[in-house]
C-alpha positions in Angstrom: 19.1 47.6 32.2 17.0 50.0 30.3 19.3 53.0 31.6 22.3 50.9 30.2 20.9 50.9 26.5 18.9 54.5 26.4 20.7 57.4 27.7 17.8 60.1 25.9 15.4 60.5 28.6 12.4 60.2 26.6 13.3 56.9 25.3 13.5 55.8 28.9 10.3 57.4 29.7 8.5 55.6 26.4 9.9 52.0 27.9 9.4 52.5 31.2 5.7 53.8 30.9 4.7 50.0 28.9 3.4 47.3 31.3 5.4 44.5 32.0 8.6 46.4 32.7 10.4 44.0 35.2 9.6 40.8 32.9 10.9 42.4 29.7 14.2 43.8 31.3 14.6 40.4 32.7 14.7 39.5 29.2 17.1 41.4 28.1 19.7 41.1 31.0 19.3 37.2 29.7 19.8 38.0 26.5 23.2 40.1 27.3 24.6 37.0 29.2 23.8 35.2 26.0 26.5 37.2 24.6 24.2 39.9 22.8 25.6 43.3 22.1 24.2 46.8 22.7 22.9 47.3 19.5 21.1 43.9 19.5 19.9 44.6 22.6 18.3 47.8 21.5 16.3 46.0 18.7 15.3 43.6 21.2 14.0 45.6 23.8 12.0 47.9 21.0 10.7 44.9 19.2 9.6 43.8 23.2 7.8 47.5 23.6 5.6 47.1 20.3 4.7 43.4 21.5 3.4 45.0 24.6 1.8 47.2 22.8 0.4 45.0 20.0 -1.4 42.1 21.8 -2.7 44.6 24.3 -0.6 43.1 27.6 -1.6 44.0 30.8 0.4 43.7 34.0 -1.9 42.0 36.5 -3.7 39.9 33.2 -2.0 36.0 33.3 -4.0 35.2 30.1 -2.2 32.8 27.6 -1.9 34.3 23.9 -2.7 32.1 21.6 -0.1 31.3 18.4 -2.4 32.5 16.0 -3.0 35.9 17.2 0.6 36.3 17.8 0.8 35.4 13.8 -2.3 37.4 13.2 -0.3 40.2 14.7 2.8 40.1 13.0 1.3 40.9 9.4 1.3 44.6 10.2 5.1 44.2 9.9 5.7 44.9 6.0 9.2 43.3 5.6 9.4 39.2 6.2 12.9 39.1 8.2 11.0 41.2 10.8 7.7 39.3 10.5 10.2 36.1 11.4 11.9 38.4 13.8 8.8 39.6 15.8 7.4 36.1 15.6 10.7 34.4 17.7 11.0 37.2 19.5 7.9 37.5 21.0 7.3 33.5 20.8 10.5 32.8 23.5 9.5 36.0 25.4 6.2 34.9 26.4 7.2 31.3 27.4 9.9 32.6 29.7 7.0 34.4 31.1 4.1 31.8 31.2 1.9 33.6 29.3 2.5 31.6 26.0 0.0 28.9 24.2 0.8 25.5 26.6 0.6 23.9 22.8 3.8 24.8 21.7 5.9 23.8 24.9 4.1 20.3 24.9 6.6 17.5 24.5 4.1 15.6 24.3 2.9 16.7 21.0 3.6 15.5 18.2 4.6 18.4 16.3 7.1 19.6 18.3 9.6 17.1 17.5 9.3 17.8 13.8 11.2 20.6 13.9 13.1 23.0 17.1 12.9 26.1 14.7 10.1 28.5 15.7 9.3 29.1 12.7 8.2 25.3 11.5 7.1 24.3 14.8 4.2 27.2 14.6 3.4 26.4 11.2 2.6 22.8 12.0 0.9 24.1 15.0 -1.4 26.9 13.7 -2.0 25.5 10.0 -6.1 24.4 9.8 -7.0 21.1 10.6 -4.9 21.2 13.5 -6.7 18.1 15.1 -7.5 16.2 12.0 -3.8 16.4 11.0 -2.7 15.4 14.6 -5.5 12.4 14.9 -3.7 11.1 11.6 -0.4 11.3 12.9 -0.7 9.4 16.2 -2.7 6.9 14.4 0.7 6.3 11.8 2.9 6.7 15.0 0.7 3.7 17.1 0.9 1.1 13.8 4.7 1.7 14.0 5.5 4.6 11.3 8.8 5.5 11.3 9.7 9.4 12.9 11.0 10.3 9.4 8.5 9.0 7.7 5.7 10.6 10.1 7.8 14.0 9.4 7.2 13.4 6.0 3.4 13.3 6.2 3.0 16.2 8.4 5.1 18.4 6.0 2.8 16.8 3.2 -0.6 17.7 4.6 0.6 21.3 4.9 1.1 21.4 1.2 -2.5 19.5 0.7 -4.5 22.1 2.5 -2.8 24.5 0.6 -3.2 23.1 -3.0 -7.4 21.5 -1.4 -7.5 25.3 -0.3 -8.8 23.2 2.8 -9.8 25.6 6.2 -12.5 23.2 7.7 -13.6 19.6 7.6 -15.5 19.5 4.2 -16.0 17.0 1.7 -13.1 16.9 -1.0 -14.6 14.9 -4.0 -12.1 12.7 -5.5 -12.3 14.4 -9.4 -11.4 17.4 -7.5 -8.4 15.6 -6.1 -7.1 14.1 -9.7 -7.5 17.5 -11.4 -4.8 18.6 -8.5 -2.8 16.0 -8.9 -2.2 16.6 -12.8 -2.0 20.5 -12.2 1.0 19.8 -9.5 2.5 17.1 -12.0 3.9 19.3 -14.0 6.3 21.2 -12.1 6.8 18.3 -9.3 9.1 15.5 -9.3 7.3 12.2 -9.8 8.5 10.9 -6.5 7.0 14.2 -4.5 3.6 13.5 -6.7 3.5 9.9 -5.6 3.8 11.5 -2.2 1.2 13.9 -2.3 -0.9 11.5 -3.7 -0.5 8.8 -1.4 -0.8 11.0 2.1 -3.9 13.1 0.6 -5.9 9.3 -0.3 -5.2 8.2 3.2 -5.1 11.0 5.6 -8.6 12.9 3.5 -10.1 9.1 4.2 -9.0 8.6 7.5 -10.7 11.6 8.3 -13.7 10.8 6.6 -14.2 13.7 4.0 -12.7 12.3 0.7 -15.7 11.1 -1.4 -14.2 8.7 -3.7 -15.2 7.9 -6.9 -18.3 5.5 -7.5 -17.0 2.3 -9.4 -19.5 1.5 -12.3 -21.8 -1.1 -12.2 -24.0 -2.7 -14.4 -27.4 -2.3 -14.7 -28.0 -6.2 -13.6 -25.5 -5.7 -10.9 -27.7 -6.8 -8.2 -28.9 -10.1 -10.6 -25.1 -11.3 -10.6 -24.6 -10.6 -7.1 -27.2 -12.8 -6.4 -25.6 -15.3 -8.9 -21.7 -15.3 -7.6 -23.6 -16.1 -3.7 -25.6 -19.0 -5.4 -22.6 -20.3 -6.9 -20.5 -20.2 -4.1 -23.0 -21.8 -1.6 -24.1 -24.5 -4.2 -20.5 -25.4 -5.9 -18.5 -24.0 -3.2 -16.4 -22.2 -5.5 -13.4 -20.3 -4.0 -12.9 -17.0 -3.5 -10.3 -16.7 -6.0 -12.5 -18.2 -8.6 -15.5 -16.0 -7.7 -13.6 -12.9 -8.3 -12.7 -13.7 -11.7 -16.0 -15.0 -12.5 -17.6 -11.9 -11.0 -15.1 -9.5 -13.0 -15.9 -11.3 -16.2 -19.3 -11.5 -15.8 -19.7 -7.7 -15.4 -17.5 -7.1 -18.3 -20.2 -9.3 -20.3 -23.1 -7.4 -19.0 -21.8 -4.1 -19.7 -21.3 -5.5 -23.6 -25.0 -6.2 -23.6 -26.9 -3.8 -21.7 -26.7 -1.4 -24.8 -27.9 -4.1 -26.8 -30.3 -5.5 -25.4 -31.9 -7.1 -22.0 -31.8 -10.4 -20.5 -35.0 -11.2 -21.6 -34.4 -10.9 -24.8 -31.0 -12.4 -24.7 -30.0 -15.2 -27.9 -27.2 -16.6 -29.2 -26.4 -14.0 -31.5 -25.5 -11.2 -29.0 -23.5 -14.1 -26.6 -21.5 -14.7 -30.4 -21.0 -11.0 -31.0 -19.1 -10.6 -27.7 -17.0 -13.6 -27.8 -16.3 -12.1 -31.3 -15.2 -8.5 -29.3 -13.6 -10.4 -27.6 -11.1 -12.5 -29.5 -10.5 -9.2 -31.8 -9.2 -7.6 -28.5 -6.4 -10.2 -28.5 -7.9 -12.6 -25.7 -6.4 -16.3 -26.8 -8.2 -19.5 -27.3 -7.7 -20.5 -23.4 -9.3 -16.9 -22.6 -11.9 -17.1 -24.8 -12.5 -20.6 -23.7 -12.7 -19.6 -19.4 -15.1 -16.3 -20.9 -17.6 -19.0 -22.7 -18.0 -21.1 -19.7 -18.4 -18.9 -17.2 -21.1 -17.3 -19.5 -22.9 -20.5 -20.1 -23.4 -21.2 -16.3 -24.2 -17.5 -15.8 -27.3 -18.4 -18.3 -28.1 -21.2 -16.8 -28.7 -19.6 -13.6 -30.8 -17.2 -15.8 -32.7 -20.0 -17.3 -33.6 -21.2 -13.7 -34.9 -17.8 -12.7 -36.9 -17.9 -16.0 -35.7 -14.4 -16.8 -34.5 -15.9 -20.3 -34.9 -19.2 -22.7 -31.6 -19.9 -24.3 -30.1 -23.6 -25.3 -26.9 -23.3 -23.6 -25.6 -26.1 -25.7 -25.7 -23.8 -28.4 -23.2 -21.4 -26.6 -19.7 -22.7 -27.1 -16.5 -21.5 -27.1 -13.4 -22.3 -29.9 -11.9 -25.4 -29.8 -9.0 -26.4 -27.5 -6.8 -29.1 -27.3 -6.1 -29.5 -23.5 -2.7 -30.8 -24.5 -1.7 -28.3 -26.9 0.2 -25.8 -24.6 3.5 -26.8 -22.6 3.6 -25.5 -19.7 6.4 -22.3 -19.6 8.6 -23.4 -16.5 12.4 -22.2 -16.0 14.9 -25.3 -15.5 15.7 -26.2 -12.2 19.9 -24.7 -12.6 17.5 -21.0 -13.0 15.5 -21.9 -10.1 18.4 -22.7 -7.6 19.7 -19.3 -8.9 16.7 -17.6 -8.0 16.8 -19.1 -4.5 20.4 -17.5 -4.3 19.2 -14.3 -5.9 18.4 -12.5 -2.6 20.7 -11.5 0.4 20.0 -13.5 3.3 21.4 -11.2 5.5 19.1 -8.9 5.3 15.3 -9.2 6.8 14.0 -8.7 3.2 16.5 -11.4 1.6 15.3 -13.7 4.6 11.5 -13.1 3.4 11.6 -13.3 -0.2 14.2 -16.3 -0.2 12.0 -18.5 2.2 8.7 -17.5 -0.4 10.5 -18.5 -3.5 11.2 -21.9 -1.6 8.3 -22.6 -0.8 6.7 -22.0 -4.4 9.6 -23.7 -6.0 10.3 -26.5 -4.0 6.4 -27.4 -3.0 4.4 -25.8 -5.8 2.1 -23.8 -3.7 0.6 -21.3 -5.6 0.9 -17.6 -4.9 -2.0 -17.7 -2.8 -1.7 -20.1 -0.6 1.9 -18.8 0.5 -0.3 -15.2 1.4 -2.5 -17.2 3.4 0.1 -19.1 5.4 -0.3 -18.7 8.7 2.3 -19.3 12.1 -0.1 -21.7 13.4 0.5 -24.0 9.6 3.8 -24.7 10.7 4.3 -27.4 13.3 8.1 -27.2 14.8 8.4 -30.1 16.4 6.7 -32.2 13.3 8.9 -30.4 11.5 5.4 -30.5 8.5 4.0 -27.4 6.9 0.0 -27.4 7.1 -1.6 -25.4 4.2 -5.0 -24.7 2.4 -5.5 -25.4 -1.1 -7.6 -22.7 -3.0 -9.1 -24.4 -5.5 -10.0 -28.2 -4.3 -10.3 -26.3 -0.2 -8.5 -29.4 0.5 -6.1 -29.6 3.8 -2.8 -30.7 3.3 0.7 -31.4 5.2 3.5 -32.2 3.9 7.4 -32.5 6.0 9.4 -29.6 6.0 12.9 -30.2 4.1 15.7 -29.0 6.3 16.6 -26.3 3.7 13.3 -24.9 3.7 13.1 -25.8 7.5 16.1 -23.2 8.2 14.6 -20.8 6.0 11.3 -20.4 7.6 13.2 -20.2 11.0 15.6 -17.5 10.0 13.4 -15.5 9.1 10.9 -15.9 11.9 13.1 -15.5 14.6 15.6 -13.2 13.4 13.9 -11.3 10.3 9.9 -11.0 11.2 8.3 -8.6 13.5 6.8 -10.9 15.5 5.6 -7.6 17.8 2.8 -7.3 15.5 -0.8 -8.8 15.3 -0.4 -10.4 12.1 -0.9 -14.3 12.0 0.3 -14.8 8.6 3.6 -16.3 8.4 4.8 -12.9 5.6 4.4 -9.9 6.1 5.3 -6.4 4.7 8.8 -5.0 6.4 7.4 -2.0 6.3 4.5 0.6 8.3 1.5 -0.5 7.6 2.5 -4.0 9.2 0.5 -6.6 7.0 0.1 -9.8 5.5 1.7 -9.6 1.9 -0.7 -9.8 -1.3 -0.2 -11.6 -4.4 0.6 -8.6 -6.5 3.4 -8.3 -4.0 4.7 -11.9 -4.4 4.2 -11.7 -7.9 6.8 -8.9 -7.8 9.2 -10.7 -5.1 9.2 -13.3 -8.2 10.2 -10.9 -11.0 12.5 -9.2 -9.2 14.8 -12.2 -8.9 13.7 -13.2 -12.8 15.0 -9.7 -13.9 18.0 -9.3 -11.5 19.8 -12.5 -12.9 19.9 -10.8 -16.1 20.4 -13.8 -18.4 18.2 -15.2 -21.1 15.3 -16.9 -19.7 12.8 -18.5 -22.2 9.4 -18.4 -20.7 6.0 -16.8 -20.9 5.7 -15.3 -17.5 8.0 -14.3 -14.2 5.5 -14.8 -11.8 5.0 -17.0 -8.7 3.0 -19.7 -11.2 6.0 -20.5 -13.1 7.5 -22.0 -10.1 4.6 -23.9 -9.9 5.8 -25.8 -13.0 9.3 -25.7 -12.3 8.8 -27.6 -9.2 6.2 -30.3 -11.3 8.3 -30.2 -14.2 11.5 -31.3 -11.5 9.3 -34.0 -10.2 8.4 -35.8 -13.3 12.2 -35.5 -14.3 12.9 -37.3 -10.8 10.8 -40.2 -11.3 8.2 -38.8 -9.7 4.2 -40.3 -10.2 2.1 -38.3 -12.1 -0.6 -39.3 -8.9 1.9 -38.2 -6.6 2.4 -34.9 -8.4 -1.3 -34.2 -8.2 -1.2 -35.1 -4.9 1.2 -32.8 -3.9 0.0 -29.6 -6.7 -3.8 -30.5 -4.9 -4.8 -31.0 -8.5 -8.7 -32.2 -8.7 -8.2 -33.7 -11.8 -5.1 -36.2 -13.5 -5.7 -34.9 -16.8 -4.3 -31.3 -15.0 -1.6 -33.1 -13.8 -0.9 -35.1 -17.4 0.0 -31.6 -19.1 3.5 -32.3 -17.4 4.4 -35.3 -18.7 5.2 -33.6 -22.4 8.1 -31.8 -20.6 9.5 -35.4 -18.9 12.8 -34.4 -20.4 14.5 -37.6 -18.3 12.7 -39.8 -20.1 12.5 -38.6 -23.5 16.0 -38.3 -23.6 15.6 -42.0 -22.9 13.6 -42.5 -26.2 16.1 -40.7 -28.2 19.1 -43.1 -27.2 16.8 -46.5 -28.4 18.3 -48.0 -31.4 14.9 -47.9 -33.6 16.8 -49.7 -36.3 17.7 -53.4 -34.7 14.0 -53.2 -33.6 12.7 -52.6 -37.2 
């Protein structure tokens, strides 16, 4: 073959005095079947003498060479059309002849179906944290990422080593990470940042060297700690409730700890943050939730004797329980709603069955997250739920509508493939059971889509809540009955519902007042 491309005899003499002289004119005779020409076949089999010659080849030596020296090799090649050139060249030269790293023939990695250009398929092969990367990867793949979407990240933790400037398994503190991520923002597009963003949070954590951020805490941190457990295993408070307690609790000891410390604690200081408060635009109900939970978070200090206050003295501005209506769409914009979303589709399916149930029964937002597929009894055709606030167990019968709903979307919509027991989950990788933020926006979605006037306070899953009391009491439904089914502790809850009994105040309206005067 050689004699076919070189007729000076000391050209032949230079190629034919290389190792590896039968393997490389094999190359070259498959090359010309391939359709090369003469000249190509020239470069080829010169480019083929200085790989010999580079990475030191040997006739009788079998050894594999290893991607990176091959890439370590080609900077002594000035111009980058010949660096790519060497770099394929050599690359499908030494796999025809088995002498090639087994990682980048290995269809069984991941990386290899990411790309079939050399090029690529090297890079995600030789880049650091080969293993770390992979590790990630086949993690995403098993919990059902999609192959685009797994493309995606790989590409993206190429860029993150290069902005991290990461070349071994160090700790990446997270300020380090947010002064990257406003240095990239300005000449990225918003959608690549959220990107970056995302894939560096989870793949630096998954592989245990992001050190996040410590969230402040108090300085009497482990004192309310102590006080959310008591509550919750002497009033049995739900979880819901404890959150919000804990939250505002915190917020209340940060006010303070400047100012003073628990022992020394008085009204005063209690009165100068409900002030802070209210000047920060928290309303009457707010400031109302913020006094009581203080003035059972000092009686709990009272019975450590840590201070002496007179709760009695701590109270909070004056509220007429029936002074607010409640801000519920009428029922012709909830029957929209439920009409909003295309059932077709497994996401319609989803979010139409939700706003069903939180329209139709009341639930609240979380109780429709905690649903499970064991809650729903087919052949009972009843819906077993939890309510949060009284922990009371309730069923109630399935309507067919909401019946055929839940079905649909089961059977024909959900993953069922996946270990989730809650009846709604996310349609997307990672597989899981919805959150309230996520029904909240499920809920203004379909608010905001209709794009007509509606005249209420929120667009959230609660409003629902009082459509489907405010539809009750409109029917001639019991107020009793309505707390029954709401799981409202108290009827004076319930009661706030019968200032919007439209039915029958329209009933009042028609009475002739005069013949009875």
């Amino acid at each position: 073959m050689l004699e076919l491309l070189f007729k000076s005899e000391s050209n032949l003499l230079k190629h034919r005095g290389v190792p590896l002289l039968k393997e490389r004119e094999d190359f070259l005779v498959r090359k010309q079947s391939e359709g090369c020409q003469t000249r190509e076949l020239q470069i080829l089999a010169s480019l083929l003498l200085e790989t010999v010659n580079i990475l030191s080849l040997k006739d009788k030596d079998k050894s594999i060479i290893a991607l990176d020296e091959i890439l370590e090799k080609s900077s002594l090649f000035r111009n980058q059309k010949q660096i790519k050139f060497f770099i394929s060249t050599t690359i499908n030269w030494l796999n025809e002849i088995g002498r090639l790293d087994l990682r980048y023939c290995d269809h069984n990695l991941l990386f290899n179906h990411f790309s079939t250009i050399c090029h690529y398929r090297i890079r995600y092969i030789t880049y650091p944290m080969y293993h770390e990367r992979l590790s990630y990867l086949n993690y995403m793949q098993s919990l059902g990422m999609s192959f685009n979407r797994l493309r995606e990240h790989a590409e993206m933790q190429l860029h993150i080593i290069d902005e991290l400037g990461i070349s071994e398994k160090k700790i990446i503190h997270q300020h380090v990470l947010d002064k990257t991520i406003i240095r990239l923002a300005a000449y990225n597009s918003l959608k690549w940042m959220k990107t970056f963003k995302a894939v560096s949070i989870k793949w630096l954590s998954f592989i245990g060297i992001l050190e996040r951020s410590q969230e402040q805490l108090p300085r009497d941190n482990d004192l309310i700690i102590e006080y959310i457990n008591w509550s919750k295993s002497m009033k049995g408070l739900s979880d819901i409730t404890l959150k919000g307690r804990h939250s505002r609790i915190n917020d209340f000891s940060f006010f303070i700890q400047d100012k003073t410390d628990l022992a020394h604690l008085n009204i005063s200081v209690i009165d100068e943050y409900i002030q802070y408060r209210h000047n920060a635009g928290c309303c009457k109900r707010t400031l109302s939730l913020l006094t009581t939970n203080i003035r059972e978070y000092v009686k709990f200090l009272n019975f450590k004797g840590i201070c002496d206050i007179c709760v009695e003295g701590i109270r909070h501005p004056k509220e007429y329980s029936l002074s607010t209506l409640p801000s519920a769409p009428s029922w012709d914009i909830v029957e929209k709603l439920l009409s909003f979303y295309d059932t077709s589709t497994i996401v319609g399916k989803r979010n139409t069955a939700i706003l069903a149930l939180l329209s139709i029964y009341g639930l609240r937002t979380s109780e429709v997250t905690r649903l499970k597929l064991r809650d729903i009894d087919w052949d009972k055709r009843q819906l077993c739920f939890y309510h949060v606030k009284n922990g009371h167990v309730q069923s109630l019968p399935l309507s067919p509508y909401v019946y055929n709903l839940l079905i649909d979307y089961i059977v024909n919509g959900r993953d069922n493939k996946r270990k989730v027991e809650e009846v709604f989950m996310t349609t997307f990788m990672p597989y899981k059971s919805l959150t309230r933020s996520c029904i909240y926006k499920i809920v203004s979605d379909a608010y905001k889509g209709l794009k007509i006037p509606i005249n209420i306070k929120h667009i959230g899953g609660h409003s629902l809540r009082h459509a489907c009391a405010s539809n009750l009491i409109n029917n001639g439904v019991s107020l009793k009955e309505i707390g029954d089914i709401l799981g409202h502790r108290l009827q004076d809850t319930t009661r706030i519902y019968s200032k919007i009994d439209i039915t029958n105040l329209r009933k009042v309206s028609q009475i002739e007042w005069e013949v009875m005067l």
